[in-house]
Residue, then its C-alpha position, 0 to 999 in steps of 0.5 A: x655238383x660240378x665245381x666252378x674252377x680250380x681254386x687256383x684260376x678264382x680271380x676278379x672274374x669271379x667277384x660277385x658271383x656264386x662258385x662251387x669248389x672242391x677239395x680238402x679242408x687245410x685248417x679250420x678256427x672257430x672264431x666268434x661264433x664264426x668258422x673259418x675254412x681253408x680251402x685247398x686243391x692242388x692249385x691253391x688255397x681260399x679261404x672260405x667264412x661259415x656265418x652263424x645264421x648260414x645254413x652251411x653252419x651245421x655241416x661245416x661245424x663237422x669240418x676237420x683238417x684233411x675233410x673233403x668237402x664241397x663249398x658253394x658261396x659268394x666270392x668276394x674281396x676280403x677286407x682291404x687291411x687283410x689283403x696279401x695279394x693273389x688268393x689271400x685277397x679273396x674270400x667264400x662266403x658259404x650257403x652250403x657246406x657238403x662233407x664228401x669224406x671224412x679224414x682220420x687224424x693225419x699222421x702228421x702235419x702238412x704244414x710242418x711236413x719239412x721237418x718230419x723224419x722223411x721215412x715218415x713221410x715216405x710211409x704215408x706218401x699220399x698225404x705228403x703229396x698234398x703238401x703245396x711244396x710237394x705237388x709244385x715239384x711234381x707239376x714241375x715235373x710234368x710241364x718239362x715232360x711237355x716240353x720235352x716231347x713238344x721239342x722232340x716231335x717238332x725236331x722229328x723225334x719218334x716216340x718209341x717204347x722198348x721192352x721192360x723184360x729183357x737179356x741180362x747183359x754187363x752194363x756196370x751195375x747189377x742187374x734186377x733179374x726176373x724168373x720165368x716160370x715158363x723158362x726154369x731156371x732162366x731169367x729176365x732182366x730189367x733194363x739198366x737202360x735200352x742202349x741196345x734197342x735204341x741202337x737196334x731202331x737206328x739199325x731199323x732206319x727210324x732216325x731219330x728216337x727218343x722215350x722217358x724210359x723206365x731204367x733199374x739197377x741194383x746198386x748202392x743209393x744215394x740222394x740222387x740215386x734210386x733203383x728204378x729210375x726215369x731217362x730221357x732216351x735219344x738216338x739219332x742217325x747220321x750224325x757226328x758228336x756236334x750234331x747230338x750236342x748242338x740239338x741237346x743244347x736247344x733242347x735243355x734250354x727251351x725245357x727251361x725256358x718253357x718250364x721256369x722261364x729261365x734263358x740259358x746262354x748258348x752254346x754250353x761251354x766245353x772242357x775236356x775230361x782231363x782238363x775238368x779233372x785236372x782244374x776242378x777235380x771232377x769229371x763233373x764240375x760245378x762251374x758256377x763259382x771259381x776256386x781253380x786248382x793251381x798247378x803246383x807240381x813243380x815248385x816241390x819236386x826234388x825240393x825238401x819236403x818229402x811229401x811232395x817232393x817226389x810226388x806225381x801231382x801237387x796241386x792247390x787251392x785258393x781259400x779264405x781266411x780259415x779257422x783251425x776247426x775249419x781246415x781240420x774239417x777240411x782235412x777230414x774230408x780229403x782223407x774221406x776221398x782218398x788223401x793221405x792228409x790236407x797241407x795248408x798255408x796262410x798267408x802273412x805278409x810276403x810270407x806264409x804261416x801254419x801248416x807247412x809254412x817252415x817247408x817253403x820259406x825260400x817258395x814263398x814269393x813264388x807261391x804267392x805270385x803263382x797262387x795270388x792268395x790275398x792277406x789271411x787267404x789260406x792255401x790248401x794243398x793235395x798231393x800224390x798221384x794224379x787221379x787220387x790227389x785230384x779227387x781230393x782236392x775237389x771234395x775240399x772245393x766243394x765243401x768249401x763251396x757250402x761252407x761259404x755258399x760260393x755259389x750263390x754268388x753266380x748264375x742259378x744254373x750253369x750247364x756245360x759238356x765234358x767231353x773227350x773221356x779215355x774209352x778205357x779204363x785200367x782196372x787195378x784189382x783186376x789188372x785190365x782194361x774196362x770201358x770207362x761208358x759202356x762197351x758200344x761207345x766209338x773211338x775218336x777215329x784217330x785213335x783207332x789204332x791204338x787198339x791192342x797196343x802198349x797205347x790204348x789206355x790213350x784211346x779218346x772216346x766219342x763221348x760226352x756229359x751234360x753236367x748242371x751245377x755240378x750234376x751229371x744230368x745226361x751222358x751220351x756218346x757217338x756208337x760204333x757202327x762199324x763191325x770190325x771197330x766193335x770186335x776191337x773193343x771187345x777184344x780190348x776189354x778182354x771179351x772173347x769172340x765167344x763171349x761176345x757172341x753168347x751175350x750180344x750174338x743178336x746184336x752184332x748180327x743186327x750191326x751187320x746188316x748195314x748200320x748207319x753212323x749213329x749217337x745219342x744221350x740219355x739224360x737222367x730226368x729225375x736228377x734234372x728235375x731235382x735240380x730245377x726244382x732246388x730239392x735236396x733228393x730226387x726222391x722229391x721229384x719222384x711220386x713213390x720213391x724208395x728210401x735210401x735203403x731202397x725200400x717202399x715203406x708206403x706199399x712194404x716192398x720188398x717184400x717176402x713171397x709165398x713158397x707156392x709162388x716161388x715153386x712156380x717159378x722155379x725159385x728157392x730162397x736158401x737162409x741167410x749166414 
């Protein structure tokens, strides 16, 4: 019989009337010869009262938790004193209870789902899925996903899908290579992105592109990590870095206009990599409380602690009152982020106490005046080299953020841009220059230059991040269009015309045929999600993820391959150390 509505869309139409209704048992009392049934379906839950005298009563009497039925009956208001608003107002009275399935005992309960071992959960995904938190997140999911494709179309946007099966090429992380059993002993890969394609449909005349693209790479997972992964792919054609960002802006805000009805301020604000880096320790910045690095370098150089006084960086960082527990924490985590240690201060009046209070005794007003730490506040200081005492500094900035839940106290969401990277980056190990985005990214055209000179590390990129509270949810860049830029860069990156030409030949064949000034973004959409929905895990957004050893525990992937498909594949697997 076909089901009246969602359970979800019952309301005071309804009153009165005979509905059919569909869907899983989520629990069942037997209450004075009365069963009551919840009722549940993606949309939500009623409940459903089975009388005695009913001839609903012997088929609902076989009703267990996770059952399908089908329950026709009267809605009807529930007693005034058992009122709680919305559904909870409502109730069915059955006259027929229909058992379309039965359900083995659930590995465990729906409604204490949150505190389940997550492997669990993973392990038995389809019955997780049904837990009301869950299925919000993935409703959630799909509504950004509309009005992200109704804000592309409208601004001209062409979806385009590019190939899953393609050419391993560096992209910074490992590729998932795939053999061909047509092709011995060469291999696909799967993309790590379509940066090359979307660049390829600019160079094709489309103009504006964009796909929810499915991404993989093979590297170390992390809570907002997986090995395959969804982004939002655009590129877009005659455009300079203000045009990308302004429309990228329009775009987040009306997904979160659209999706949780939040308005969020325009335009985004922007900081410069060095300035984010050099003020929050990050190059993706949570802004939605304070605690800015206080420049100290300074006040120490050439004095009498040694620690500091030769060192290339000292900056600080305003706290509140701490314990010694805490600051001992605190000192754990900056030696976790490559600090030699964690000095701290309280302050006591016009002076200071604790920690290195005996190094700046003749500081101390300066400090204070610099610093403005109120009475009991505590200063904590990293030293060093730049990068590494900047980093330090702001895992400590962070931990204090959940240590006190700073942020709270701003905006839900806070979005901004870092922008102006360095386009290289100095490998120590290695002892060369890397790109810090990827080999494709343009110069900022006063900077071209500089290429192949004792000043290219100064070389500032077209490129951009889009950072939510403290995530960096889409990074993009302007593309170099011009042949003879790409061969600098290259050759910058120590890439031979040769080696360039074996991995990229089809490329730069591509590049010269006449290619527009072009840029575009990626956003991570599965990271974007989990923030707008407050989960804690991508893998909370995500329908069938994998664990955070990478593995699938539902399907049991990976998994081992029968030696004859691995014979056609020209594939051999040698044993392990």
């Amino acid at each position: 019989m076909k089901r009246t509505a969602l359970i979800g869309q019952l309301g005071e139409q309804h009153l009165g009337q005979t509905v059919t209704l569909q869907g899983w048992v989520n629990r069942r009392r037997d209450l004075g010869g009365l069963i009551f049934v919840e009722l549940r379906d993606r949309s939500g839950v009623v409940q459903v009262q089975v009388e005695p005298d009913s001839a609903a009563f012997a088929e609902a009497d076989q009703l267990r938790a996770e059952y399908v039925a089908e329950v026709e009956g009267h809605f009807q208001p529930r007693p005034e004193s058992q009122r709680k608003g919305g559904l909870a107002d409502y109730e069915v009275i059955a006259t027929r209870v229909k058992v379309l399935n039965a359900a083995r005992t659930p590995a465990f309960e729906l409604d204490k789902g949150d505190a389940v071992a997550e492997d669990i959960r993973l392990k038995y995904r389809y019955l997780d899925l049904r837990r009301p938190e869950m299925q919000r997140a993935l409703m959630l999911r799909s509504k950004a996903v509309a009005a992200v494709t109704s804000f592309l179309h409208a601004e001209g946007f062409i979806q385009v899908e590019t190939p899953m099966l393609t050419r391993s090429t560096p992209e910074g992380a490992r590729d998932f290579l795939v053999p061909s059993r047509l092709s011995a002993g060469e291999f696909y890969a799967l993309p790590q992105s379509p940066q090359l394609f979307k660049q390829l449909l600019m160079i094709a005349g489309f103009d504006r592109y964009y796909q929810l693209a499915r991404c993989f790479r093979d590297e170390d997972l992390r809570a907002d990590r997986q090995p395959d992964f969804t982004q939002l792919d655009m590129e877009m054609s005659f455009v300079e870095q203000d045009d990308v960002l302004e429309i990228q802006e329009r775009l987040m805000a009306h997904v979160f206009r659209e999706v949780l009805n939040v308005e969020l301020p325009l335009p985004f604000p922007r900081l410069s990599y060095k300035g984010a880096v050099d003020r929050y320790g990050s190059d993706k910045p949570d802004l939605r409380f304070g605690l800015e690095f206080v420049e100290a370098t300074d006040l120490f150089t050439g004095g009498g602690f040694k620690a500091f006084a030769s060192a290339a960086s000292v900056k600080a960082i305003v706290a509140p009152e701490l314990t010694r527990k805490q600051i001992d924490e605190l000192e754990r985590v900056a030696k976790q982020n490559g600090a030699g240690g964690l000095a701290w201060l309280r302050r006591e009046g016009e002076g200071f106490t604790g920690g290195i209070s005996k190094f700046v005794g003749e500081l101390s007003a300066e400090l204070i005046a610099r610093t403005s730490v109120p009475e009991g506040g505590t200063l904590l200081f990293a030293a060093g080299e730049w990068k590494k005492a900047t980093a330090a500094l702001g895992a400590v900035r962070l931990a204090l953020r959940d240590l006190f839940n700073l942020a709270a106290a701003g905006s839900a969401f806070h979005v901004s841009w870092v922008v102006d990277f360095p386009q290289l980056d100095y490998d120590e190990e290695s002892a060369s220059w890397t790109y810090m985005h990827h080999p494709f990214t343009a110069p900022h055209p006063d900077d071209v230059a500089l290429f192949g000179t004792a000043r290219q590390g100064e070389i500032r990129a077209q490129a951009y991040d889009l950072v939510l509270n403290g995530f960096e949810v889409g990074g993009g860049s302007v593309r170099i269009h011009d042949p003879e830029v790409q061969a600098q860069m290259f050759s910058a990156i120590g890439m031979s015309d040769e080696d360039a030409r074996e991995k990229f030949g089809f490329f730069l064949d591509a590049l010269a045929s006449g290619t527009p000034p072009h840029g575009g973004i990626a956003w991570g959409f599965d990271r974007l999600i989990m923030v707008m929905a407050g989960a804690a895990s991508i893998r909370e957004v995500i329908a069938f993820p994998k664990n955070n050893r990478g593995a699938d525990l539902m399907a049991g992937a990976p998994s081992v391959v029968d030696a004859p498909q691995l014979a056609q594949v020209g594939v051999a697997v040698l044993a392990g150390d």
